[in-house]
C-alpha positions in Angstrom: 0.0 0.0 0.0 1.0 4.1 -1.2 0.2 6.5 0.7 0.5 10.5 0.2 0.2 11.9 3.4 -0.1 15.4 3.1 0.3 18.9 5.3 0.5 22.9 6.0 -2.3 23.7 4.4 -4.7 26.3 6.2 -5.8 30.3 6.3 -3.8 32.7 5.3 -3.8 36.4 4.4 -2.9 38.2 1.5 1.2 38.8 1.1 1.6 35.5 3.8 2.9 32.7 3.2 2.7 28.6 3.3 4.8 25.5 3.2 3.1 22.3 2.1 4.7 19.1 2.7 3.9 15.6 0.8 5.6 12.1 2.0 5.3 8.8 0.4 4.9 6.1 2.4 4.1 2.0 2.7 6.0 -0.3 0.4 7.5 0.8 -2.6 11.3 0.8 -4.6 11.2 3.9 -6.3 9.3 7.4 -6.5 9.7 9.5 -9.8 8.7 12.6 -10.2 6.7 14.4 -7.9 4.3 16.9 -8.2 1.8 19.3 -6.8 -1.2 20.3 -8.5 -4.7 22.6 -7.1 -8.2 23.0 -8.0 -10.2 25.5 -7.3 -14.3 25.7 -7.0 -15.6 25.3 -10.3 -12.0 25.4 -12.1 -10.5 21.9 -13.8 -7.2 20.9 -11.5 -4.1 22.4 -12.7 -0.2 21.9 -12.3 1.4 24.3 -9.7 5.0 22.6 -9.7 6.7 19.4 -10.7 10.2 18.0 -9.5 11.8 14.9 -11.1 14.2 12.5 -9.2 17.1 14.3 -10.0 15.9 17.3 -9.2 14.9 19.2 -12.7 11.7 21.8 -11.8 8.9 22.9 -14.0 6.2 25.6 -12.9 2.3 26.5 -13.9 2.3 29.9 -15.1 0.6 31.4 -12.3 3.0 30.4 -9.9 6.4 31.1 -11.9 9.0 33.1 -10.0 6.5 32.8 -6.8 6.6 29.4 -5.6 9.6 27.0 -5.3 9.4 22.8 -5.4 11.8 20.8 -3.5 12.4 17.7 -2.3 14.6 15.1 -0.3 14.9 11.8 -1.8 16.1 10.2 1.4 13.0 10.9 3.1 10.7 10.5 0.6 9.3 14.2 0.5 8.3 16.9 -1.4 7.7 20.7 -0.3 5.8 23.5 -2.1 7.2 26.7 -0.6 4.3 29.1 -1.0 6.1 33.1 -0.3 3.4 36.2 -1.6 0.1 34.4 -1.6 -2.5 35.8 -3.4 -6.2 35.5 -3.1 -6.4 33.3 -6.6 -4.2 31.0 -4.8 -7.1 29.6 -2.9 -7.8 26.3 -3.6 -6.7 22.8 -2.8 -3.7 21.6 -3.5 -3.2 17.9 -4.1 0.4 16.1 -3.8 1.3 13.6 -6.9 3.9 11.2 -7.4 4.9 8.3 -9.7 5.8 5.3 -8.0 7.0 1.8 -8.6 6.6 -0.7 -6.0 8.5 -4.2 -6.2 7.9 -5.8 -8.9 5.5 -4.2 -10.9 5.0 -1.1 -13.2 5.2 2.7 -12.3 2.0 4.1 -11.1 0.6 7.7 -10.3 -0.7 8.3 -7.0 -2.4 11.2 -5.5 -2.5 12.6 -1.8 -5.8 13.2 0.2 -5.6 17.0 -0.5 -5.1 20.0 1.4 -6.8 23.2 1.6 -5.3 26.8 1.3 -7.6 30.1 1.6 -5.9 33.1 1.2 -8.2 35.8 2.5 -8.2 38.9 4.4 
C-alpha cells in the first residue's frame, strides 16, 4: 500500500505565506517525479509545480517566480514553498507522485488533498 500523506495547508492572508509538505509512504522501490497540483471551486485541476528525481523543476504559469518545489529523496518528501500568496491561490492543492513498487510497473498516486484560503 502508497500513501500521500499530506500537510500545512490552512488560512492565510494576502502577502503571507505557506509550506506544504507531501511524503510517500508503505511499500515501494522507487518514486519519480513528484508533483503538486490545485483546484479550485468550479475550475479543472491544474499543475502548480513538478520535480523529477534528479531534481529538474517545472512551474504552472501562475506560480512562476513565486513558488519553489523541493524535495529530499532520502525521506521520501516533497515541499511546495508558497512566499506572496495571493487570493487566486485559494484552492486545494493535491500532492502527486509516480511510484513503482516491487515488482510491478510505475504508477501515479495522489495525496488526500489539502486546503489553502488566502483571505483577508
Amino acid at each position: 500500500q502508497v500513501q500521500l500523506v499530506e500537510s500545512g495547508g490552512g488560512l492565510v492572508q494576502p502577502g503571507g505565506s505557506l509550506r506544504l509538505s507531501c511524503e510517500v509512504t508503505g511499500n515501494f522501490v522507487a518514486i519519480n517525479n513528484m508533483a503538486w497540483y490545485r483546484q479550485a471551486p468550479g475550475n479543472r485541476r491544474e499543475l502548480v509545480a513538478r520535480i523529477t528525481h534528479s531534481g529538474s523543476e517545472t512551474y504552472g504559469s501562475s506560480v512562476k517566480g513565486r513558488f519553489t518545489i523541493y524535495r529530499d529523496n532520502a525521506k521520501n518528501t516533497v515541499t511546495l514553498q508558497m512566499p506572496i500568496l495571493k487570493p487566486e491561490d485559494t484552492a486545494v492543492y493535491y500532492c502527486n507522485a509516480d511510484v513503482k513498487r516491487n515488482g510491478e510497473v510505475w504508477m501515479n498516486y495522489w495525496g488526500q488533498g489539502t486546503q489553502v484560503t488566502v483571505s483577508s
